[in-house]
Backbone as a printed PyTorch tensor [residue, N CA C, xyz], in Angstrom:
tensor([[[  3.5820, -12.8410, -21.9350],
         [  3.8970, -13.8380, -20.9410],
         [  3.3810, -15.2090, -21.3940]],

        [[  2.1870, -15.1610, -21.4540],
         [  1.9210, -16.3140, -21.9490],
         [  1.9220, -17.1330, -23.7330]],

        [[  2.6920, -16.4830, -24.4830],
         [  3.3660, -16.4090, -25.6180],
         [  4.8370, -17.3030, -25.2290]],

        [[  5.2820, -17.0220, -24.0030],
         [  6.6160, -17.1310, -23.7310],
         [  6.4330, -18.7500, -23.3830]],

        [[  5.4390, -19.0460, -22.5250],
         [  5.0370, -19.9700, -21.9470],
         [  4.4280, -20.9930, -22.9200]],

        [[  3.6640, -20.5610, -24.1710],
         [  3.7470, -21.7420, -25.6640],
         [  4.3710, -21.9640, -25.8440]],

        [[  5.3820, -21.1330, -26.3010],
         [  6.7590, -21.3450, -26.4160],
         [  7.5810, -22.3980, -26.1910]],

        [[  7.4610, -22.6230, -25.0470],
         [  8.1770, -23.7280, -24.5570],
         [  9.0090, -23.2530, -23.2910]],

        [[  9.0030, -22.3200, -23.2110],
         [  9.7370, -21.3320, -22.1810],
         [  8.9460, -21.7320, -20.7110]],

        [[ 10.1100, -22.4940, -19.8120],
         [  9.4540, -22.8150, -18.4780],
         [  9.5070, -21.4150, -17.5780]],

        [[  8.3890, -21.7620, -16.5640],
         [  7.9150, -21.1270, -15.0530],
         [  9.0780, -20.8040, -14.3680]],

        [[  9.3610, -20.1610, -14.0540],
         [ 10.1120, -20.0940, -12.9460],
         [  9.0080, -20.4060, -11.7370]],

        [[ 10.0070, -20.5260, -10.4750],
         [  9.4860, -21.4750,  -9.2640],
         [  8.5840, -20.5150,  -8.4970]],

        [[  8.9290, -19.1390,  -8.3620],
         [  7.7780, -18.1550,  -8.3990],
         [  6.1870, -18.2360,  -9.0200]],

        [[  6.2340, -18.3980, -10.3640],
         [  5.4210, -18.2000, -11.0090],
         [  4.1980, -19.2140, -10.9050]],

        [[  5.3000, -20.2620, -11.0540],
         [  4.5150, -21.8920, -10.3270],
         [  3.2210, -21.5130,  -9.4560]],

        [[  4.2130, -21.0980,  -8.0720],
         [  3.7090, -20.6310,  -7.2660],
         [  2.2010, -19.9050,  -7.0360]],

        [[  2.8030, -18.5100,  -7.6610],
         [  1.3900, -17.6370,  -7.8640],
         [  0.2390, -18.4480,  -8.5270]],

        [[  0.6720, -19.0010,  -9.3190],
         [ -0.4660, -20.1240, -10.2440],
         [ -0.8440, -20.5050,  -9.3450]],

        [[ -0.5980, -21.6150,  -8.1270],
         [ -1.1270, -22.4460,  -7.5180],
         [ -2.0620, -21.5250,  -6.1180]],

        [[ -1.8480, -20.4030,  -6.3800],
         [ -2.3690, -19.5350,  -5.4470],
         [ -3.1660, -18.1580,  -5.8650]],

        [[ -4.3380, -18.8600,  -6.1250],
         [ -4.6510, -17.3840,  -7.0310],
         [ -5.7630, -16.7300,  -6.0480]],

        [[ -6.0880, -15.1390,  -6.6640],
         [ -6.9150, -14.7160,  -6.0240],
         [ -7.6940, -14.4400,  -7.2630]],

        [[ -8.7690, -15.5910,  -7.6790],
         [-10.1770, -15.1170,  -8.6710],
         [-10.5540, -13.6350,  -9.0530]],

        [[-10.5640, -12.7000,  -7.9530],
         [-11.2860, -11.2330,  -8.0420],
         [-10.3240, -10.3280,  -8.6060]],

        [[ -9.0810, -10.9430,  -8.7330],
         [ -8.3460,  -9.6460,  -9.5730],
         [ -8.3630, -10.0850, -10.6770]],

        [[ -8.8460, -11.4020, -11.6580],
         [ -9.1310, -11.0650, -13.2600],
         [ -7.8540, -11.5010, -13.5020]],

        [[ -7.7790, -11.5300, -15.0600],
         [ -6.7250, -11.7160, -15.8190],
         [ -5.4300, -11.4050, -15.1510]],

        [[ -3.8720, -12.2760, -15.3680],
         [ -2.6640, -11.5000, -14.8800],
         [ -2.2820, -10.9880, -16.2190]],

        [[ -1.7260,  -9.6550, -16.0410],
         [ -1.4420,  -8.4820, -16.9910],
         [  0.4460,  -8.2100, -16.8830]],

        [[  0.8970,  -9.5360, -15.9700],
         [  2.1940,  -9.0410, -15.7960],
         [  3.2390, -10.4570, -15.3080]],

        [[  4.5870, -10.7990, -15.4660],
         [  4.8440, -11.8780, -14.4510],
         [  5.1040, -11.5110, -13.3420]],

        [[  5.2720, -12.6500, -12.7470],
         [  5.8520, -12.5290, -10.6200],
         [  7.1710, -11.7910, -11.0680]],

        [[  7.0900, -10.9400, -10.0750],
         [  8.6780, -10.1160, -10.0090],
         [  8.6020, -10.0650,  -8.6070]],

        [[  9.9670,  -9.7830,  -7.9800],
         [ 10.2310,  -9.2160,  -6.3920],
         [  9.9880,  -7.7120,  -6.6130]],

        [[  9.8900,  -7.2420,  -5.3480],
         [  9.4730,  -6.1050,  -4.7000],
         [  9.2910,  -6.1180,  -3.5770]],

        [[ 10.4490,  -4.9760,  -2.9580],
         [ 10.6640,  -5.1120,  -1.4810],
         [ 10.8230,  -6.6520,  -0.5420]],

        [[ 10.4650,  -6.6720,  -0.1030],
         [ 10.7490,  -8.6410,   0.8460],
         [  9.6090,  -9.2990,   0.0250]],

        [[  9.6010,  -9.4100,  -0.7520],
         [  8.4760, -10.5120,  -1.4700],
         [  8.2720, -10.5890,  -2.9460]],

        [[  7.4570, -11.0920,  -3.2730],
         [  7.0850, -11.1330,  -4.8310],
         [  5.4820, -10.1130,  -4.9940]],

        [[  5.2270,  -9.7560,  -6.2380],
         [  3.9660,  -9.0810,  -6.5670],
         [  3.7830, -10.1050,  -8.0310]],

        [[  2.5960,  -9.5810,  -8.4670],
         [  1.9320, -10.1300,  -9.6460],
         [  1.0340,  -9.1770, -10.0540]],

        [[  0.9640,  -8.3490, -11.1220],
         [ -0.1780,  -7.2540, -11.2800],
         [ -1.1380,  -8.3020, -12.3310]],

        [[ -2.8430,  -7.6500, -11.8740],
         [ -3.4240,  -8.1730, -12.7140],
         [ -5.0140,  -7.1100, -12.6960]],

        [[ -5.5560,  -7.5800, -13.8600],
         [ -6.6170,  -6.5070, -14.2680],
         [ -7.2340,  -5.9080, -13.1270]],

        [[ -7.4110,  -6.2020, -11.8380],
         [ -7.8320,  -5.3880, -11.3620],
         [ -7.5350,  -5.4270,  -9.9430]],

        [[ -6.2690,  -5.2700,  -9.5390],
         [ -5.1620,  -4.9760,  -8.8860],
         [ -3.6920,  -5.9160,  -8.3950]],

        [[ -3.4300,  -6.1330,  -7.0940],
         [ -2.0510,  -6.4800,  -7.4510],
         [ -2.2640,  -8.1060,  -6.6020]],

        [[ -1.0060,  -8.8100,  -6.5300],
         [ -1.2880, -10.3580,  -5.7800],
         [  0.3150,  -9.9490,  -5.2560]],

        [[  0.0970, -10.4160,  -3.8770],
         [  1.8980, -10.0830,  -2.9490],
         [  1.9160, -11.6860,  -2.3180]],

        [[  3.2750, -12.1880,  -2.0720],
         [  3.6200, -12.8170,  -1.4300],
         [  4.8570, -12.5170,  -0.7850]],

        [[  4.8700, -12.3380,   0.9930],
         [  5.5160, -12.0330,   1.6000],
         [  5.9500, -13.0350,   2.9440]],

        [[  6.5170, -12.9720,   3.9390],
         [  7.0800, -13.5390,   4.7290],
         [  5.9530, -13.5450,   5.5690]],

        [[  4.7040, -13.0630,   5.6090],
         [  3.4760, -12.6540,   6.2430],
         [  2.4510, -13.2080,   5.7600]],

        [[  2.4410, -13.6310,   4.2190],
         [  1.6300, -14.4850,   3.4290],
         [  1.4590, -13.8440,   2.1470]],

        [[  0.0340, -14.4920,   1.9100],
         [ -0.3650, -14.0120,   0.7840],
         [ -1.5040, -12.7610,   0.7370]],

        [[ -1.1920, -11.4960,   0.4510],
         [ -2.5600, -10.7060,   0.1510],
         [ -2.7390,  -9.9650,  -1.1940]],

        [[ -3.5530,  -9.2770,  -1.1610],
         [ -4.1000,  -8.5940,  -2.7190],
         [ -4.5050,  -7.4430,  -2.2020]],

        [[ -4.5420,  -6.2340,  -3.3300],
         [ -4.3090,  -5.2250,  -2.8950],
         [ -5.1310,  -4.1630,  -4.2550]],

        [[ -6.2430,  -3.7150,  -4.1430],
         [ -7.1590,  -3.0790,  -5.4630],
         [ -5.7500,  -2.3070,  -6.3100]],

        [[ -5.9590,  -1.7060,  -7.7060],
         [ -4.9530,  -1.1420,  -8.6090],
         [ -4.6700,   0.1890,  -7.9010]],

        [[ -5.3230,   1.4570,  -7.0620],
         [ -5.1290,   2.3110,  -6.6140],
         [ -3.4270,   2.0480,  -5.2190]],

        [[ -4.3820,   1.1320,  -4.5880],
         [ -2.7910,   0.8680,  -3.3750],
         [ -1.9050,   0.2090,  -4.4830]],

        [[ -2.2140,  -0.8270,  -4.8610],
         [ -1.1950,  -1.2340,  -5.5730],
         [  0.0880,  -0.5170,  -6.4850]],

        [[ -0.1730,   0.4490,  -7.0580],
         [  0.3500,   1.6980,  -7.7880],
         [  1.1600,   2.1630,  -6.5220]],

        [[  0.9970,   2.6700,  -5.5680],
         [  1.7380,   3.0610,  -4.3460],
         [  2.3850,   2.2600,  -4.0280]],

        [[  2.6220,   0.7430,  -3.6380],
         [  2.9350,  -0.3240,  -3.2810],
         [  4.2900,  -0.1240,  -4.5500]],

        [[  3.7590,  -0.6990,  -5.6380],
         [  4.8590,  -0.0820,  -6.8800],
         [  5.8420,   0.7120,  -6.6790]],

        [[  5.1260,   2.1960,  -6.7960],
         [  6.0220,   3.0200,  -6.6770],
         [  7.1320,   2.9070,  -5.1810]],

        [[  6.5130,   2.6660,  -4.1250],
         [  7.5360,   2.4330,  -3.0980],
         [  8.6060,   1.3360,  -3.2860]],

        [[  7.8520,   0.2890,  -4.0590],
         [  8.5420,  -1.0630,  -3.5740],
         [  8.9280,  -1.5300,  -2.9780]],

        [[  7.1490,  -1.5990,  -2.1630],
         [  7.0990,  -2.4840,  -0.4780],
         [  5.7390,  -3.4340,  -0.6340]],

        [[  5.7430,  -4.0660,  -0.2380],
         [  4.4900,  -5.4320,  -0.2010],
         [  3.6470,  -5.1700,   1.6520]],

        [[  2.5890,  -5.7560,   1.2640],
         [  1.8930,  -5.7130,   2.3620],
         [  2.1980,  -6.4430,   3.8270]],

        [[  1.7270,  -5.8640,   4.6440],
         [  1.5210,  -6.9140,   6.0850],
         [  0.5130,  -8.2360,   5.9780]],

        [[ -0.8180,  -7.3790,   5.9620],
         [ -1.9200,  -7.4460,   6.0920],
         [ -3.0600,  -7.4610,   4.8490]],

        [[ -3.9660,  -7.8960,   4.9390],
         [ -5.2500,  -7.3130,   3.2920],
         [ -5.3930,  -5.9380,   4.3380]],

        [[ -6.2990,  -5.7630,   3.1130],
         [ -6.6750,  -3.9730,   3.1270],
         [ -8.0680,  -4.1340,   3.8950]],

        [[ -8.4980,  -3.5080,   4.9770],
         [ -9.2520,  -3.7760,   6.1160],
         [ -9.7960,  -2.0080,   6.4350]],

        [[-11.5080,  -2.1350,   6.0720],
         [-11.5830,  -0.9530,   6.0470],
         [-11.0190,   0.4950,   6.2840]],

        [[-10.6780,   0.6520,   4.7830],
         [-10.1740,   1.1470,   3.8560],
         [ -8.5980,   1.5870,   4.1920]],

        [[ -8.1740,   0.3740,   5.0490],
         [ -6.3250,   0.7560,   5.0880],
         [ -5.6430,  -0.3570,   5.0300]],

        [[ -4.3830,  -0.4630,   4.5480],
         [ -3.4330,  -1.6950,   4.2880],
         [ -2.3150,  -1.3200,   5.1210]],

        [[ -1.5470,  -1.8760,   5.6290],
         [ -0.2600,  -1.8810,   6.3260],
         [  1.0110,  -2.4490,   5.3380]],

        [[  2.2410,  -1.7230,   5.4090],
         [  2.9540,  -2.6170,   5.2120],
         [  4.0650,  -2.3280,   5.2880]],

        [[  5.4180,  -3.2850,   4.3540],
         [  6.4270,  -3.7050,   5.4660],
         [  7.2680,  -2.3970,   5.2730]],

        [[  7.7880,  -1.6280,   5.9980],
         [  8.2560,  -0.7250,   5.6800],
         [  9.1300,  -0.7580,   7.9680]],

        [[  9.9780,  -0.1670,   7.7560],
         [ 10.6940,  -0.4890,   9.3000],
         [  9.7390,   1.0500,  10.1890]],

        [[ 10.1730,   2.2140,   9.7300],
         [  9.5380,   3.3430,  10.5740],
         [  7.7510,   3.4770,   9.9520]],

        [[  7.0270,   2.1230,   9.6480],
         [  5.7200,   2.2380,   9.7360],
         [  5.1300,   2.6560,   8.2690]],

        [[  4.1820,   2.1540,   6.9990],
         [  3.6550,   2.7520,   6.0050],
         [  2.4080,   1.8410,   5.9500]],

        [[  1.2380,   2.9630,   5.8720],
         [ -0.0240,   2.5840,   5.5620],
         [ -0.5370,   3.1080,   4.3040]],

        [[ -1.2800,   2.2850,   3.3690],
         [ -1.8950,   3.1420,   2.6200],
         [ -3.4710,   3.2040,   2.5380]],

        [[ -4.0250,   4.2850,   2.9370],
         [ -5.6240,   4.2390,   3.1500],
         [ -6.0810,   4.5300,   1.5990]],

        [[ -7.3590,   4.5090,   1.7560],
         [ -8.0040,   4.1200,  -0.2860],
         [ -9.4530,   3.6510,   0.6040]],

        [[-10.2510,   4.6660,  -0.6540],
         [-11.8030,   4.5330,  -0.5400],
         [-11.6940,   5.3270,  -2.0150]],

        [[-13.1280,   5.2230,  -2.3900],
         [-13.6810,   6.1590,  -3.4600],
         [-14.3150,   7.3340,  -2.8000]],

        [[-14.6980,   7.5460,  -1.8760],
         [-14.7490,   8.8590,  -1.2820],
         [-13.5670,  10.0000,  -1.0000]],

        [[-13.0460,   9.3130,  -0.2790],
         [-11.3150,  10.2400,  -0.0500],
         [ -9.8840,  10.0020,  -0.6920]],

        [[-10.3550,   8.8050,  -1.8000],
         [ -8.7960,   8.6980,  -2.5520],
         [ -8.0330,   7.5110,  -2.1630]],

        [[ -6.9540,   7.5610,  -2.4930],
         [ -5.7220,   6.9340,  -2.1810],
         [ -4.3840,   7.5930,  -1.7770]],

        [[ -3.9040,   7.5250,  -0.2830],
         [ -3.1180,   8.4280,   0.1090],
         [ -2.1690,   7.6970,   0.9430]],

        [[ -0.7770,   7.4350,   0.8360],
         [  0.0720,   7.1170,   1.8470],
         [  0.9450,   7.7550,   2.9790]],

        [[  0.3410,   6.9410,   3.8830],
         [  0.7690,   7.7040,   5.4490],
         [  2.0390,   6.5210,   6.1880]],

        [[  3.3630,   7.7970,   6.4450],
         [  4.5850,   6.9200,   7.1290],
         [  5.2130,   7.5040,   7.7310]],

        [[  6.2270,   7.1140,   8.2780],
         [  7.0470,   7.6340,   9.4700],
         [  5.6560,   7.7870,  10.9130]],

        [[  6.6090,   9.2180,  11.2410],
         [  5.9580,   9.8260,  12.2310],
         [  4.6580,  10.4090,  12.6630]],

        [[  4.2290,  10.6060,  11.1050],
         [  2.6790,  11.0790,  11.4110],
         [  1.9400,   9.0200,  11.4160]],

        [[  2.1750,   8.3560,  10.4720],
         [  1.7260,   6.7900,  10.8510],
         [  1.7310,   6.5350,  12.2790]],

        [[  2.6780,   6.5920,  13.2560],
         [  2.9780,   6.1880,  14.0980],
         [  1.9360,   6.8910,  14.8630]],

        [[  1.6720,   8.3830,  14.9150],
         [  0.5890,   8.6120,  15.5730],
         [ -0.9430,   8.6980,  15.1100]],

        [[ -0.8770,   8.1050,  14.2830],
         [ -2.6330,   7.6940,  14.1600],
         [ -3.0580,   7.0860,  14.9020]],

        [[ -4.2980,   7.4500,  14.9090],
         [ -5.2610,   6.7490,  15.9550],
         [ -6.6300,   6.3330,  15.4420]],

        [[ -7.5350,   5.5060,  15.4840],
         [ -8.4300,   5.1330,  14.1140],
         [ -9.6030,   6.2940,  14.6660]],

        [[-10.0250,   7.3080,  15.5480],
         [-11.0220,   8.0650,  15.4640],
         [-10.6530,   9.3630,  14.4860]],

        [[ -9.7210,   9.4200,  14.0320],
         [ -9.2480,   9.9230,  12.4950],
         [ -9.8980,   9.6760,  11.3820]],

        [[-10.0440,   8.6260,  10.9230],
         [-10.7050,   8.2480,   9.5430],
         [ -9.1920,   7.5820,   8.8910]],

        [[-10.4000,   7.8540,   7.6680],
         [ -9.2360,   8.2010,   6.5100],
         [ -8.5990,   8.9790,   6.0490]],

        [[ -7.4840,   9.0010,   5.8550],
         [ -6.5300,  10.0920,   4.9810],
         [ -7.0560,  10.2780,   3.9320]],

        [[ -7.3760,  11.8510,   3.5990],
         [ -7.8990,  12.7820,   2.5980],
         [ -6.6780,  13.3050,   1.9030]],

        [[ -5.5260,  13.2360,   2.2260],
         [ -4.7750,  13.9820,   1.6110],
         [ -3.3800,  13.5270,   1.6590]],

        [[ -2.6200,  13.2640,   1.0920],
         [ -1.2560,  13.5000,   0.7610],
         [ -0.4920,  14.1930,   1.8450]],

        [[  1.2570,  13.6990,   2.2390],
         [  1.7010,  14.7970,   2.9500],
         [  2.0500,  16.1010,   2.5210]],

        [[  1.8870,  17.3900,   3.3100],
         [  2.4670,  18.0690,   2.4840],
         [  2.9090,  19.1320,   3.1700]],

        [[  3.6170,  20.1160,   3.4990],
         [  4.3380,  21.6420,   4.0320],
         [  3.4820,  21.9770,   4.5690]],

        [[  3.2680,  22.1210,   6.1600],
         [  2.7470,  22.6940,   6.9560],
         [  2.8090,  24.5180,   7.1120]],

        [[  1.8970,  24.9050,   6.6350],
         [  2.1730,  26.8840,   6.9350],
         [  2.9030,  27.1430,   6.4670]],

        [[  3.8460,  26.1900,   5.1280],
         [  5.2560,  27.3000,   4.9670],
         [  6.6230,  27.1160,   5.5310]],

        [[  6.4820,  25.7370,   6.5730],
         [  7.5500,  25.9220,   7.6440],
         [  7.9140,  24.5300,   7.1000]],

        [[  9.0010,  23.7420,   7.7560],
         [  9.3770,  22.5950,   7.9160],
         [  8.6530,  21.1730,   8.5150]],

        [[  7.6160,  21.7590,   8.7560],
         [  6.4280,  20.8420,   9.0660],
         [  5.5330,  20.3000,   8.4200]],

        [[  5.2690,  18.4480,   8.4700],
         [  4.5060,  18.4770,   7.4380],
         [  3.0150,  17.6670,   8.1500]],

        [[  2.3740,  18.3240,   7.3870],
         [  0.8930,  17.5080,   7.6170],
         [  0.3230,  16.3160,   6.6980]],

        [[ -0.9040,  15.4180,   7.5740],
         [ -1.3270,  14.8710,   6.6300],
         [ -3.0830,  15.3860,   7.2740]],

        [[ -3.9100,  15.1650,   6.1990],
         [ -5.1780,  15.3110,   6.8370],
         [ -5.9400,  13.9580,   6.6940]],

        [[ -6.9950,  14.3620,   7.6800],
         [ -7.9260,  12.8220,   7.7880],
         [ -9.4530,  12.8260,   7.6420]],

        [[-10.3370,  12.2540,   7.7530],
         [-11.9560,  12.8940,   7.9860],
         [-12.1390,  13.4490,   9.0860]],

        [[-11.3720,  13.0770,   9.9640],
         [-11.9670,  13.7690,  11.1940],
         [-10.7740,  14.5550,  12.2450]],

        [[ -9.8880,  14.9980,  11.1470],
         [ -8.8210,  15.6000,  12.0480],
         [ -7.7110,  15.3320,  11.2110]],

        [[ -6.7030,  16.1250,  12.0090],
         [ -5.2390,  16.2250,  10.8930],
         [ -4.1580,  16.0170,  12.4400]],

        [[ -2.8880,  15.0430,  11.4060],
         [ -1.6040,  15.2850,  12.2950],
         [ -0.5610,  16.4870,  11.4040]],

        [[ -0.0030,  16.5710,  12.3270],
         [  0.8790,  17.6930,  11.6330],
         [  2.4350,  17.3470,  12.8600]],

        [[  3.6910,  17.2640,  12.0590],
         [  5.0830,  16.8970,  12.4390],
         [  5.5320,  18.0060,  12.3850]],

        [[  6.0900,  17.8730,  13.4950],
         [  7.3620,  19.3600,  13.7240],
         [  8.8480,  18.7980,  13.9380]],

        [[  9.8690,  19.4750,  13.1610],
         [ 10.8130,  18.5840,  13.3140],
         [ 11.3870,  19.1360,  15.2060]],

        [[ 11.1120,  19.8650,  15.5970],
         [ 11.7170,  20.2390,  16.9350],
         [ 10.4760,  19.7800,  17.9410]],

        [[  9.6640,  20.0620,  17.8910],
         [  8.1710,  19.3300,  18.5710],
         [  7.6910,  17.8910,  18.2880]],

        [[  7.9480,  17.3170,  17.4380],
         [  7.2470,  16.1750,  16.9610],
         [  5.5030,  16.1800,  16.6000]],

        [[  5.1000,  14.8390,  16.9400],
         [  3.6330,  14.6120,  15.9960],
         [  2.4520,  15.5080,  17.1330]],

        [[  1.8070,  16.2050,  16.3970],
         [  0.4880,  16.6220,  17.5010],
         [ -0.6850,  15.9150,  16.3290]],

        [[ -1.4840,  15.1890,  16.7580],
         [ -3.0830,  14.9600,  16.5730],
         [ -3.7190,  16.0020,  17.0270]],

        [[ -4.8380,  16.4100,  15.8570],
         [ -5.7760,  17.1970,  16.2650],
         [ -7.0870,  16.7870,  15.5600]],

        [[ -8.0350,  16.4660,  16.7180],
         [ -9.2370,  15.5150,  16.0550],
         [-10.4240,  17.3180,  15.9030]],

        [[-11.0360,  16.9280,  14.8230],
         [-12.2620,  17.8690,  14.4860],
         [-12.9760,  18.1550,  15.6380]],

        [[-13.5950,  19.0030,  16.1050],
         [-14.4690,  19.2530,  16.8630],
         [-16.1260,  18.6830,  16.7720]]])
């Protein structure tokens, strides 16, 4: 990138941009501004830079990688240990070094409730059946496609 930019090779109006808006704590950029989902991203050594219709946030390399792979940009910064973002039926992605990095959407998102925690786990096949769960620190939802979302907090 910045080879391109000795070069003689101009900015695009994006790039400008991100320049004039940096976030110090992610280090070196390792990538140019590209779109993704309603906005632009920027990866850099030590995670990602979004600009969206919502603003500007940053996002550590763990969400960011999810963010990627979906190709969706944030709401919000990441606010003990969960990020929101733009997605229409709801996507969060929670991230700690204790329980991981795990994205929660649709129907089980919609019924979280924060005396849950964090998501420990990935969705995945409930019992075998058509149901899927996610788990949390302090309780699990689990979707039924004929029942819908039940919360069940730990005892």
């Amino acid at each position: 990138m910045q080879y391109l930019q000795n070069a003689g090779m101009p900015s695009r109006d994006e790039a400008k941009t991100f320049a004039a808006n940096v976030d110090t704590a992610l280090g070196a950029s390792v990538s140019p501004v590209y779109p993704l989902g309603g906005g632009y991203t920027q990866e850099f050594e030590n995670g990602s830079r979004y600009l969206s219709g919502k603003g500007w946030f940053s996002s550590p390399p763990a969400v960011a990688t999810l963010a990627r792979a979906y190709r969706i940009v944030p709401l919000g910064a990441l606010v003990g240990g969960r990020q929101d973002f733009d997605v229409a039926d709801g996507f969060a992605v929670f991230s700690s070094p204790a329980t991981g990095t795990h994205a929660v959407y649709g129907a089980i998102r919609h019924s979280y409730i924060a005396r849950l925690g964090l998501a420990t786990s990935d969705e995945y096949a409930w019992q075998g059946t058509t149901s899927r769960a996610v788990d949390f620190q302090n309780g699990r939802i689990v979707w039924s496609p004929t029942t819908g979302p039940v919360v069940s907090l730990k005892s």
